[in-house]
N, C-alpha and C positions, 0 to 999 in steps of 0.2 A: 451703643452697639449691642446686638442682641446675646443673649447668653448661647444661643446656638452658633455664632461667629469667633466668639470667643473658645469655644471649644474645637471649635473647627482649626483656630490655631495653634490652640496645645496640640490638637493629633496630629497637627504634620510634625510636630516635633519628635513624635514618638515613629514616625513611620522607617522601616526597616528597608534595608535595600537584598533579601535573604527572598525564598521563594512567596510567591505570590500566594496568600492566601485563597483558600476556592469565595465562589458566591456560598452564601450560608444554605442550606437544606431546609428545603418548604415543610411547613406542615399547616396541611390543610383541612387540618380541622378549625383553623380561623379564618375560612374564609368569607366564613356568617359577619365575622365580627370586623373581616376587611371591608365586607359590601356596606356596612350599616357604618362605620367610620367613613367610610369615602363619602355615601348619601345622604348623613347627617351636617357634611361640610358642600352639600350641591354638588360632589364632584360623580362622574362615571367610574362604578368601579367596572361596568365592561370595557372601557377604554383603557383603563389601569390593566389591566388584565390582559388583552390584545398587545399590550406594548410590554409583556412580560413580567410587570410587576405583580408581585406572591408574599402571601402572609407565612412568616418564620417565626420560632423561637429557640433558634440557634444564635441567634448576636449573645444574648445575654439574659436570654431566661425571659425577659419581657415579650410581649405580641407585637409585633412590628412589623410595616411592608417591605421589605425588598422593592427599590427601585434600581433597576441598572442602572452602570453607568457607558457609556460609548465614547470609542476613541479612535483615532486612526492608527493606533498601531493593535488591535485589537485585544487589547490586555482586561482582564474583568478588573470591575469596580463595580461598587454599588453606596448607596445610603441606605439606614434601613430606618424609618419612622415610625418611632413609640407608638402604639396605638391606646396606650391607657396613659396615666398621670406620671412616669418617669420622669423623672429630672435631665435626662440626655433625651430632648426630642431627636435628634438623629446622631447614627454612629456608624461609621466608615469603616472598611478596612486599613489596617495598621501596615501600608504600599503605598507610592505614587500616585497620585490619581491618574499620570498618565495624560494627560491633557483631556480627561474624561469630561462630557456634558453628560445628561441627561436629554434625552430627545425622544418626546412623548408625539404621537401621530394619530390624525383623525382613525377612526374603525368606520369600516366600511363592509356589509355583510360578514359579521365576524371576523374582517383582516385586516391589516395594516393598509389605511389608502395614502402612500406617500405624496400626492399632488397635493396637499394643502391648498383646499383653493382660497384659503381668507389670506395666504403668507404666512409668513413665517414668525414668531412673539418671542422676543429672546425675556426673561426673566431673572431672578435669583434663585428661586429655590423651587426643586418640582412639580408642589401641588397647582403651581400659577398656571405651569407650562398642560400638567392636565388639562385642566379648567380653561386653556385655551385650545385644546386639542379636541376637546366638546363643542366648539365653536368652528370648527372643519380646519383650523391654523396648525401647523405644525409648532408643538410648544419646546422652545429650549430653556433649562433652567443650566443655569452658570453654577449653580451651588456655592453661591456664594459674591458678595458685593466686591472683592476686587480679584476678578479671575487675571492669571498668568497670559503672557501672551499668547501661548500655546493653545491656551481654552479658545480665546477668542481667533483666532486664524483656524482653530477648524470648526469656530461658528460662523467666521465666513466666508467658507467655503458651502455651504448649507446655505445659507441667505444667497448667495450669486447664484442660485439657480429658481427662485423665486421671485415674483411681480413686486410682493409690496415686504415690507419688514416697519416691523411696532418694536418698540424697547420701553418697558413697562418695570422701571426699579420699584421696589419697596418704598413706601412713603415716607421710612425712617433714614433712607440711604438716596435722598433723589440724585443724590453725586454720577451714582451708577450710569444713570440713561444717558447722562454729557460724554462719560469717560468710554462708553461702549459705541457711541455717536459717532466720537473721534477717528475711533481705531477703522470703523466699520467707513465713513470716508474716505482714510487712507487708500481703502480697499476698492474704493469706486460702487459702493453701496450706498444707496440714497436710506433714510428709514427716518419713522420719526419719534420721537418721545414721548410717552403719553403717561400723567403722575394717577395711580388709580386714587378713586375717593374713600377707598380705608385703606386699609394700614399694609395691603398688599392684595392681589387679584384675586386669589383663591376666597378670600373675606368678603367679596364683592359678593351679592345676589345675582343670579341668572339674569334676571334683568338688566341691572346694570353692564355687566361683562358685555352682555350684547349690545347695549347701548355705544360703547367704546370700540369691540373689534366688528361685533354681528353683521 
C-alpha cells in the first residue's frame, strides 16, 4: 500500500472533532506553476480550475493545489497536492471528511457542464477523476482504496442519475473495483470495472484514457 494511504490513516487519527478548519488561502502567484504541473501530467488545468481547484501555500509552506472536497451535508474539505518533491504528496484538514468525494465536471464554455455525457468514472484519488473529466465523464475520486459507507452512498446517489458508470481502481489496489461493484449493486446501479494499463488513469497517455472511456 502506498505511502499516501498510509498517511491518510495516521491523519484520521489525529482529526479533532473542535471547529472546522477553513479551506487554506490561494495564492496565486502559483498559478504558472499549477498550469505547467497539471500539463506536464496531460491533465487540464482549465478544468482544474472551473471545478475550483487553486494553487496555496498556506497547508505548510510547500506549493500545492487545493482540491475541494464535497459532501452532502455541505461541510469543507479539501486535499491539497505537493506540487514539488515533498515527502506528503497530499495533506488534509485535521476534521471529518464528512463523507467528502472529490467530484470533478466536464468545463464547458468556461463552466461547470454537469450532464456528463460519457457517465460517470468513480476512481481513488483526484488526478484520475480530472483526467476523466477531460473526457466529457463526470470524475469521482473516493480519495482513497476503502472509502466508508457514507462516501459510497453519496457516490451513488450521483451514479443513479447517469446512463453508464466505469469504476477504474489503481492497479495496485484492483480489490477497490469488486468492492465499489458490490455496494453500487446493492443500489440497483449496473457499472463496470475497468483495470487501467499503468499504475493508475491519470499515468495513462491521452490516448490511451480515450481508448478505455472516449
Amino acid at each position: 500500500m502506498s505511502n499516501y494511504y498510509e498517511h491518510d490513516r495516521a491523519e484520521k487519527k489525529e482529526r479533532h472533532a473542535g471547529p472546522r478548519p477553513p479551506m487554506p488561502k490561494p495564492n496565486y502567484d502559483y498559478c504558472q506553476m499549477m498550469h505547467e504541473y497539471l500539463e506536464a501530467r496531460r491533465l487540464s488545468y482549465h478544468v482544474a480550475r472551473v471545478n475550483g481547484w487553486y494553487p496555496t501555500t498556506a497547508v505548510d509552506r510547500s506549493p500545492r493545489i487545493v482540491i475541494p472536497g464535497v459532501n452532502p451535508h455541505g461541510l469543507a474539505y479539501y486535499q491539497a497536492r505537493a506540487m514539488d518533491d515533498h515527502k506528503i504528496r497530499y495533506k488534509s484538514p485535521a476534521a471529518s471528511r464528512a463523507d467528502s468525494i472529490v467530484l470533478v465536471y466536464p468545463a464547458e464554455d468556461g463552466a461547470r457542464d454537469k450532464s456528463g455525457t460519457g457517465g460517470a468514472a468513480i476512481f481513488e484519488g483526484p488526478m484520475d477523476a480530472l483526467a476523466a473529466a477531460g473526457l466529457e465523464w463526470i470524475g469521482i475520486a473516493l480519495m482513497g482504496n476503502e472509502p466508508p459507507d457514507g462516501v459510497l452512498a453519496y457516490t451513488a446517489s450521483i451514479c443513479d442519475s447517469v446512463q453508464e458508470v466505469a469504476i477504474l481502481p489503481d492497479m495496485d489496489h484492483p480489490e477497490m473495483g469488486g468492492y465499489v461493484l458490490g455496494y453500487l449493486g446493492t443500489r440497483g446501479i449496473k457499472a463496470r470495472v475497468i483495470i487501467p494499463s499503468e499504475k493508475d488513469f491519470a499515468d495513462m497517455s491521452p490516448r490511451q484514457r480515450e481508448e478505455i472511456l472516449g
